[in-house]
C-alpha positions, 0 to 999 in steps of 0.5 A, a space after each residue: 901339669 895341664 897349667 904348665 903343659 897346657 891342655 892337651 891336643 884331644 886324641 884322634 877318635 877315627 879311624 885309629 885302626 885299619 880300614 878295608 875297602 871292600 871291591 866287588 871285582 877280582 884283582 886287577 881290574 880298573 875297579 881294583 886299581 882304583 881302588 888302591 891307588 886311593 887306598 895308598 893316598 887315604 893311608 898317608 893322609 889319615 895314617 891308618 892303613 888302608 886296605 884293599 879287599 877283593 871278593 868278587 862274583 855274583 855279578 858284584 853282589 858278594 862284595 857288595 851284600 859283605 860291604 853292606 852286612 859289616 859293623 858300622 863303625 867306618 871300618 869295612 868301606 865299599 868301592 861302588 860302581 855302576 852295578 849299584 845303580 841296576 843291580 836292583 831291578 837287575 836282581 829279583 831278589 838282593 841280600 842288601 838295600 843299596 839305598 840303605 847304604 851311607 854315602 861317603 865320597 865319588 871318586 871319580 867317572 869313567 866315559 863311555 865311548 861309542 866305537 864301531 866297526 871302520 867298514 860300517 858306513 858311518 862316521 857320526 852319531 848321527 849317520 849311525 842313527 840313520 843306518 840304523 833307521 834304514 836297516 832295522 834289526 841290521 846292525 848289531 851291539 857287543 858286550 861283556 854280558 847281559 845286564 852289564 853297564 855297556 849292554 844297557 849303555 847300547 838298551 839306552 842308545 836304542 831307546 833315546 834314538 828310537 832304533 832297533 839294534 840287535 844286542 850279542 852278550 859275550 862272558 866278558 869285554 875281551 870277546 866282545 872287542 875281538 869280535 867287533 874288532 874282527 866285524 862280526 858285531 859293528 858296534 859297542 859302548 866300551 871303557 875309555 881305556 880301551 876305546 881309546 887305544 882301538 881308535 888311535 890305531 884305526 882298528 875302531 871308529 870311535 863316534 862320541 863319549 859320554 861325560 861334559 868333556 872330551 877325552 884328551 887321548 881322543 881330542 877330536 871325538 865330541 861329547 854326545 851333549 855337543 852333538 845335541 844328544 844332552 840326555 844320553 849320558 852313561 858313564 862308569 863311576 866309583 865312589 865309597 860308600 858304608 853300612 847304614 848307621 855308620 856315625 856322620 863323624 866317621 863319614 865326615 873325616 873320610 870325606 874331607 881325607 878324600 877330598 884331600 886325596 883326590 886334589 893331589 896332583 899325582 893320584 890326578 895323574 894315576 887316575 886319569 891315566 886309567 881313563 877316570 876323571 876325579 870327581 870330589 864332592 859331598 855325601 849328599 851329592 854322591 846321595 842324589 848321583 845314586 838315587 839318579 843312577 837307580 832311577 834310569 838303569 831301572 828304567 832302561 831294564 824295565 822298558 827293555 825287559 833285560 833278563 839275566 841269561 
């Protein structure tokens, strides 16, 4: 038969059953659209059902220890984001090893906008520093909590720029942005999606984005990096990640499925719609993005000395 026929295509050894994708959030946020808009792709491209699992809590650390805890066998996935990066110094005791972890793919980065109040009397970085030097203690930073991504975003600001600036936490980023909309707070770090939104109606003063490149809904707004500021850099990321022992073969078909996923034009769009530009690269770079990640958010706790309230 095999002389007739010739020899047979060999069968697909991964992934021939679903796959979970673990995130660490509740439904609905940018972490769990993401998420599904690359879970939907990753299910054409391989033909397996991709699907998406939302334990949220513990300031992700639920998702990420059950993320960290699955067989490693490719099937149980986990959506990393910034958190991985600070909950280990964060976090005085953790129920997983975040370098342990097999990286599998980034996804995509998301900018960071520094946004302030109109009536504060500064329209650039620069003039903001200088307030901030002549009125120390004076101005003040919102976030959606203490030891989140955009409260060390504004530890960072203060560190690098050698200002004194007053930190407010609130249960969540809607607060925050309500009362900095309102001027109880004049300052803040927040997600591309609703800086942008905020600045183009004037309601906020936007004044640099991290990242190498411009938002194209804020064209006009510069990169910290154009403005001299080269070693501030605090963007939101996502990228897939799997248990320790997790075979390099699994690895490598998810790797290249989303390589593939990410170079489709339409989920470009999606995804850039949401404020997060892909950004495809190997495991080893996602490795060194990490390593990198830990490095300086547990810096910034430690010379802040940021304690969970």
């Amino acid at each position: 038969m095999a002389a007739i026929f010739g020899t047979p295509a060999p069968a697909q050894t991964y992934p021939t059953r679903p796959v979970t994708i673990i995130v660490p959030f509740a439904p609905g946020g940018g972490s769990d659209s993401v998420a599904r808009i690359v879970a939907a792709k990753l299910t054409e491209v391989l033909n397996v059902q991709f699907i998406v699992d939302n334990k949220g809590g513990g300031g992700t650390n639920i998702g990420n220890e059950a993320a960290a805890r699955a067989k490693p066998d490719g099937y149980t996935l986990l959506l990393g984001q910034v958190t991985l990066g600070i909950n280990p110094t964060l976090y005085p005791k953790l129920g997983y090893d975040v370098r342990k972890f097999e990286p599998v793919a980034m996804i995509a980065t998301t900018p960071t906008v520094l946004v302030v109040n109109p009536s504060l009397p500064a329209k650039s970085v620069q003039e903001l520093i200088d307030l901030a030097k002549a009125k120390p203690g004076t101005l003040h930073f919102a976030s959606g909590g203490n030891g989140t991504s955009v409260h060390l975003a504004g530890e960072l600001f203060k560190r690098m720029m050698g200002v004194d600036l007053v930190h407010v936490p609130y249960r969540g980023s809607g607060p925050a942005v309500t009362d900095l909309l309102s001027g109880t707070v004049q300052m803040m770090f927040d997600t591309a999606p609703s800086a942008s939104s905020h600045a183009k109606s004037g309601r906020l003063r936007a004044l640099a984005v991290t990242g190498s490149a411009r938002l194209p809904e804020l064209p006009d707004v510069p990169t910290f990096a154009e403005l001299g500021f080269k070693e501030f850099d605090a963007p939101a990321w996502y990228g897939l990640l799997a248990s320790a022992g997790t075979p390099a073969s699994a690895i490598k078909v998810l790797n290249e499925a989303v390589d593939k996923v990410l170079n489709d034009p339409a989920v470009r769009k999606r995804l850039q719609d949401l404020g997060a530009e892909p950004s495809p690269g190997s495991p080893e770079q996602l490795r060194a993005f990490l390593d990198g990640e830990l490095e300086r958010w547990g810096r910034v706790i430690r010379e802040a000395n940021v304690k969970l309230e």
